[in-house]
VOKOL-580781 format. One record per residue (C-alpha): x, y, z; residue in one letter. Coordinates in steps of 0.25 Angstrom, whole numbers, padded with zeros to 4 digits, always signed. Layout:
XYZA;...
//
This chain:
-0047+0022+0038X;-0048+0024+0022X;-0034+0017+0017X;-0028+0024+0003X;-0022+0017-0008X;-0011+0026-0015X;-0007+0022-0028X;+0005+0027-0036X;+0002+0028-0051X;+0009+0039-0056X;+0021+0033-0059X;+0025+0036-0074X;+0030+0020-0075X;+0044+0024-0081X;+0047+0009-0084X;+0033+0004-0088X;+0032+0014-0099X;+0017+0015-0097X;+0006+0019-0086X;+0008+0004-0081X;-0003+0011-0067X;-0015+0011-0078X;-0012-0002-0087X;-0021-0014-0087X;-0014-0027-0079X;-0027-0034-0074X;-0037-0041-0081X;-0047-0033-0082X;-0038-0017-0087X;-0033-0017-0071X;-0023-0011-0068X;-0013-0014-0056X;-0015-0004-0048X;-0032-0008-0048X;-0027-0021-0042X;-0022-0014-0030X;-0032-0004-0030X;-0041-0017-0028X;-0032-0024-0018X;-0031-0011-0009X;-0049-0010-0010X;-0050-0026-0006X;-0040-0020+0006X;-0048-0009+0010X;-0041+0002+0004X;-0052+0013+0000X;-0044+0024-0007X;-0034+0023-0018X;-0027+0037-0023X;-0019+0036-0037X;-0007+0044-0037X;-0006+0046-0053X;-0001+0056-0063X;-0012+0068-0066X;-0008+0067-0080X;-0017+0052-0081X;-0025+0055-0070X;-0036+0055-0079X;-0033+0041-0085X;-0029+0034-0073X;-0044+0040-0065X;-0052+0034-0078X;-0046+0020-0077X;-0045+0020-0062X;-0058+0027-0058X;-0071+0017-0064X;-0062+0005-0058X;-0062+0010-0045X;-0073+0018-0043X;-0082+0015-0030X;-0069+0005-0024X;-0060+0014-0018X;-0059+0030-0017X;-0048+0035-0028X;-0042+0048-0027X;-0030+0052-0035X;-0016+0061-0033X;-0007+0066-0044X;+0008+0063-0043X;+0016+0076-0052X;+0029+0080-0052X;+0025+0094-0046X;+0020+0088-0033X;+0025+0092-0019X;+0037+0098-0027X;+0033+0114-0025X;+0045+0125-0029X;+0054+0112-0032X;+0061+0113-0044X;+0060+0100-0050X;+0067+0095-0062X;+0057+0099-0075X;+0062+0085-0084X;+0056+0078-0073X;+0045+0069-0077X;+0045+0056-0066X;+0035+0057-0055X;+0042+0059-0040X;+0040+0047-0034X;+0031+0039-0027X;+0031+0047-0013X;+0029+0058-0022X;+0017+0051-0027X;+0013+0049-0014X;+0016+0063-0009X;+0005+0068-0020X;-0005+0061-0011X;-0004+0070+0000X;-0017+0078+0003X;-0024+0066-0006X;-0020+0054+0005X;-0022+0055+0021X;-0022+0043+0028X;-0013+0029+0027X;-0012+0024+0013X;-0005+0016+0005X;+0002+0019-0009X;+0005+0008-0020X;+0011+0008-0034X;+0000+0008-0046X;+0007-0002-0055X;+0010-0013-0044X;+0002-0024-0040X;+0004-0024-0024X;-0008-0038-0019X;-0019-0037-0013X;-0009-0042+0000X;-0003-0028-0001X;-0015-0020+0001X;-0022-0028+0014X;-0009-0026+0021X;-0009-0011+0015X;-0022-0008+0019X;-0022-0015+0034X;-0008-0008+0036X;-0015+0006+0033X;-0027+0005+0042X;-0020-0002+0054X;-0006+0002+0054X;-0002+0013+0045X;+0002+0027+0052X;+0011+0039+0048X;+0023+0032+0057X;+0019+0018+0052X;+0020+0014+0035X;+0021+0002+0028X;+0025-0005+0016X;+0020-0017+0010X;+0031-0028+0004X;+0036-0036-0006X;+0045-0045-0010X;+0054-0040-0018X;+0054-0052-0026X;+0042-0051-0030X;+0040-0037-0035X;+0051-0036-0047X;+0049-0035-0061X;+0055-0045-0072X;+0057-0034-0081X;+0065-0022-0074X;+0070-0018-0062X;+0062-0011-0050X;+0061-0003-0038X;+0058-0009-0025X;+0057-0002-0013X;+0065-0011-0004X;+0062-0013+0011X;+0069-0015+0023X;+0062-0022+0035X;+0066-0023+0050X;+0063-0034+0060X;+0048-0025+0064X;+0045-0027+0048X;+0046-0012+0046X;+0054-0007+0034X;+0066+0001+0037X;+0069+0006+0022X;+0065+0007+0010X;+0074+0007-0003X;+0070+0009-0014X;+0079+0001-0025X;+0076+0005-0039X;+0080-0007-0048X;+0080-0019-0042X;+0077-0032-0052X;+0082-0047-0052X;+0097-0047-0058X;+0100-0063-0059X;+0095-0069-0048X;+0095-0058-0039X;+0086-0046-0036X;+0095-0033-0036X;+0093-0018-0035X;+0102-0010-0046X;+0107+0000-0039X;+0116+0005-0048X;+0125-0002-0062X;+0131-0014-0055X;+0126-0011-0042X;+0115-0020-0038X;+0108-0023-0024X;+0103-0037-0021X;+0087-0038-0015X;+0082-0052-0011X;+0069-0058-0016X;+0062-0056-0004X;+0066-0041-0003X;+0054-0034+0004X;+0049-0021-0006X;+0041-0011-0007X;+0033-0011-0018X;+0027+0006-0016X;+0014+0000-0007X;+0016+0007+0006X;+0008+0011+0017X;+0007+0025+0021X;+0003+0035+0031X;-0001+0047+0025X;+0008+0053+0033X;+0017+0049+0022X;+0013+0057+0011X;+0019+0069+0021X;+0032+0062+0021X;+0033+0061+0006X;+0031+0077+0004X;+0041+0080+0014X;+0053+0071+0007X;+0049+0075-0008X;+0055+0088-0003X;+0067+0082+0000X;+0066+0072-0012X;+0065+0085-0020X;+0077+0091-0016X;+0086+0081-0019X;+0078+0078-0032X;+0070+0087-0037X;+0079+0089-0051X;+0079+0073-0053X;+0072+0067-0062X;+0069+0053-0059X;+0072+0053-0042X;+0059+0048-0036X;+0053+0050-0023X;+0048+0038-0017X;+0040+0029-0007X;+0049+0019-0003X;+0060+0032-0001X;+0047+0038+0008X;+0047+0026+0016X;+0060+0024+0019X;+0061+0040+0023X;+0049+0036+0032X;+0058+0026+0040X;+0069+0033+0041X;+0065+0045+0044X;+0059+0039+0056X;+0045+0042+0054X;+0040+0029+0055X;+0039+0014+0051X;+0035+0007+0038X;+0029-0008+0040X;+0034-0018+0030X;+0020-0025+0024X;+0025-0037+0018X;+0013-0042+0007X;+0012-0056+0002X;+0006-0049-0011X;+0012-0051-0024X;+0019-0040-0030X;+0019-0036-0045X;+0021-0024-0055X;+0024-0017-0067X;+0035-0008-0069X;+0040-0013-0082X;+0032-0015-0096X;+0035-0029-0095X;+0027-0032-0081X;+0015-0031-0085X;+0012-0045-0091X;+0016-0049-0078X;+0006-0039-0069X;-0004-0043-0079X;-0001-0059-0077X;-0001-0057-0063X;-0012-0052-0062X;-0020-0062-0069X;-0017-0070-0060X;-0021-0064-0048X;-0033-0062-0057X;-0036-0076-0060X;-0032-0081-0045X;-0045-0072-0041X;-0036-0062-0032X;-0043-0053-0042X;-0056-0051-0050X;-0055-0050-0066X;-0060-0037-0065X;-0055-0028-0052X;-0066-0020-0052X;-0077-0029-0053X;-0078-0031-0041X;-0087-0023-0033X;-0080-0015-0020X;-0085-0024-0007X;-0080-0036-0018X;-0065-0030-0017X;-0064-0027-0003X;-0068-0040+0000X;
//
């Protein structure tokens, strides 16, 4: 069975202040996302779809395309504001994309079998994607997701704070809830959430997070259309309210439907949500470079070299 690699790229990066899903971090002009892209070929993956804005669809195709041509099937679905949002009467000053179960909702009709979605501008391991991969072809079913983990340790940023979708896990090692905290950075010698002026919640170190890399039935995408209805109702005249994964995830459990395995990774995390990152993901990456995890040149190599 063909496993998919869903990439979110549509994002409009708020806090970078640029298209951070095309710029240059590797050695050779790659950009993060080509280094999951490769993880997820050595894996086995053999389709990728880019959920991208149609406004640079023309750009992102002519970078992307002559790097990955004959390595993996590519195909494309464009995230908009009208999407799935038939008759509704939604707020004309909006301008920020719905979400990433949104984003994933515009895949429906495109994706049909277990897949797996990630972030465009995070660097996820080559760890990640085995243990992706295997989970799709062997365990994966529309009563059965999972979700790879991190250290939450691991996954924050020295110049801002971030979102973190923050597991909870019983004693079978299946998550029981999701939630997503939406400014968590290190205050002292502490990591907290700011929940509001004055109103923090303390996370440990070795806090398990999601860091948007989850495994999917595509059952799921089903899931999504049915709650932006109700996400709509509540919120179709906001401007910045976001429907998201992690808030999918957690319906998923509570709902009853099923149950989400916890995949912990011993990949390193890293990332850029603000400017300041970068020199960092670049550093990073040299390293991983230079250790021989990865060639000079990703693409380089030929095919049956990568999936080696």
């Amino acid at each position: 069975m063909q496993s998919t690699l869903v990439i979110l790229a549509a994002g409009m990066a708020s806090r970078y202040g640029s298209m951070k899903q095309t710029q240059s971090f590797g050695p050779s002009g790659e950009t993060i996302m080509e280094y999951s892209i490769y993880d997820a070929i050595k894996a086995g993956f053999g389709r990728v779809v880019f959920i991208i804005r149609e406004d640079f669809a023309d750009n992102f195709k002519a970078l992307i395309e002559p790097k990955l041509e004959g390595k993996i099937e590519i195909d494309y679905v464009y995230q908009s504001l009208d999407k799935f949002t038939e008759g509704r009467n939604i707020n004309p000053e909006r301008l920020k994309p719905w979400g990433t179960a949104h984003a994933v909702l515009c895949c429906k009709g495109k994706v049909n079998l277990p897949f797996a979605v990630i972030n465009a501008d995070d660097f996820y391991g080559k760890d990640a994607f085995k243990k992706a991969f295997d989970f799709l072809q062997a365990v994966c079913n529309k009563k059965t997701y999972g979700v790879i983990a991190y250290e939450l340790a691991n996954t924050l940023s020295e110049h801002g704070s971030v979102s973190r979708g923050v597991i909870s896990i019983n004693d079978q090692n299946k998550m029981t809830g999701i939630t997503e905290r939406l400014k968590i950075y290190r205050k002292d010698d502490k990591i907290v959430d700011e929940e509001a002026q004055d109103k923090f919640f303390e996370l440990t170190e070795d806090t398990k997070v999601s860091m948007n890399f989850f495994c999917y039935d595509s059952t799921f995408i089903d899931i999504c259309e049915e709650q932006f209805q109700v996400f709509l109702d509540k919120n179709a005249q906001d401007l910045k309210a976001e429907f998201l994964i992690p808030t999918m995830t957690d319906y998923f459990i509570k709902s009853g439907r099923g149950v989400v395995e916890v995949i912990p990774t011993s990949s390193k995390w890293f990332g850029v949500t603000y400017k300041e990152d970068a020199p960092v993901v670049e550093s990073a990456i040299k390293r991983l470079v230079e250790a021989k995890e990865y060639p000079e040149n990703l693409w380089d190599d030929k095919i049956n070299q990568i999936r080696q």
